[in-house]
C-alpha positions in Angstrom: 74.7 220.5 -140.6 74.3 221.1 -137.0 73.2 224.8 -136.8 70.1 224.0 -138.0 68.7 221.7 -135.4 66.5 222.4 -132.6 68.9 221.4 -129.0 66.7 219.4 -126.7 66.4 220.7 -123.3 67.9 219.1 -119.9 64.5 218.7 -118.4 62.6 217.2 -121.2 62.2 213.7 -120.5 59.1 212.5 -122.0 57.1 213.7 -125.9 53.6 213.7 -126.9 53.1 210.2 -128.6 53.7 210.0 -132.0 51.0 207.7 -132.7 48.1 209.1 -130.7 49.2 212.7 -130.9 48.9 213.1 -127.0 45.5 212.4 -126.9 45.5 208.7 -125.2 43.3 207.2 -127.9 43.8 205.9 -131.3 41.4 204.7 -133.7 42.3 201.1 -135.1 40.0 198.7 -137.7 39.2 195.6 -136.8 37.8 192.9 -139.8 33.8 192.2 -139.0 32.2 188.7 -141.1 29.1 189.6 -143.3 28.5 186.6 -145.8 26.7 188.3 -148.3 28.7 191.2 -148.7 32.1 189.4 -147.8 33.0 191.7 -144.9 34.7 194.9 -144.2 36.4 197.0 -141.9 34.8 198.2 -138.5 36.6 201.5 -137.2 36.9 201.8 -133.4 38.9 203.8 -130.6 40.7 202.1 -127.6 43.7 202.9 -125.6 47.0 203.9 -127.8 48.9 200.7 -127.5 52.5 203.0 -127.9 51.6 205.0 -124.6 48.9 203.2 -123.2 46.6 205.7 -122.5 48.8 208.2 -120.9 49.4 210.0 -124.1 53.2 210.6 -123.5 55.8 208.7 -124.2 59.5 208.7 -122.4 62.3 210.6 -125.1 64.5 208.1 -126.6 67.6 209.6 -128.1 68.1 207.2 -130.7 64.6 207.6 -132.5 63.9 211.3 -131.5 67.4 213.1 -131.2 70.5 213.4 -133.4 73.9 213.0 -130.8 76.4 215.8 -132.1 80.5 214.9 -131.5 79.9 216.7 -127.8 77.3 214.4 -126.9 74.8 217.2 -127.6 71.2 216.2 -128.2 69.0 218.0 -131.2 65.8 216.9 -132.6 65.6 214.7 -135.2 62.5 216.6 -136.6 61.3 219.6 -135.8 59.6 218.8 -131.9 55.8 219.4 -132.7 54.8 220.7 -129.1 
């Protein structure tokens, strides 16, 4: 099971945001009132509320690495940077 996951390296210590992708900024929807068409949704961008703007995020094992019987860290997913 193990030979096929990526090892993480000793210096990594913070990813690219999962939510933003890196970039900072997210879009979100936010509900807007019209009475006479009973509303919709307004898209909009604003600061990524998982990395607050600074588009990285710091590695946590236990949502981004698998732990092997050595105390080995792999990727859970193939890293996507």
């Amino acid at each position: 099971m193990m030979s096929n996951l990526v090892p993480v390296d000793n210096d990594v210590t913070h990813i690219p945001c999962p939510q933003c992708g890196g970039e900072g900024r997210v879009e979100y929807e936010r509900p807007v009132i019209d009475y006479e068409r009973g509303g919709y949704l307004e898209g909009y961008y604003d600061e990524c509320e998982e990395c607050g703007g600074f588009g990285e995020v710091e590695l946590d094992p236990d949502r981004d690495c698998v732990v092997d019987e050595y105390g080995n860290l792999y990727w859970k997913d193939e890293p996507r940077f």
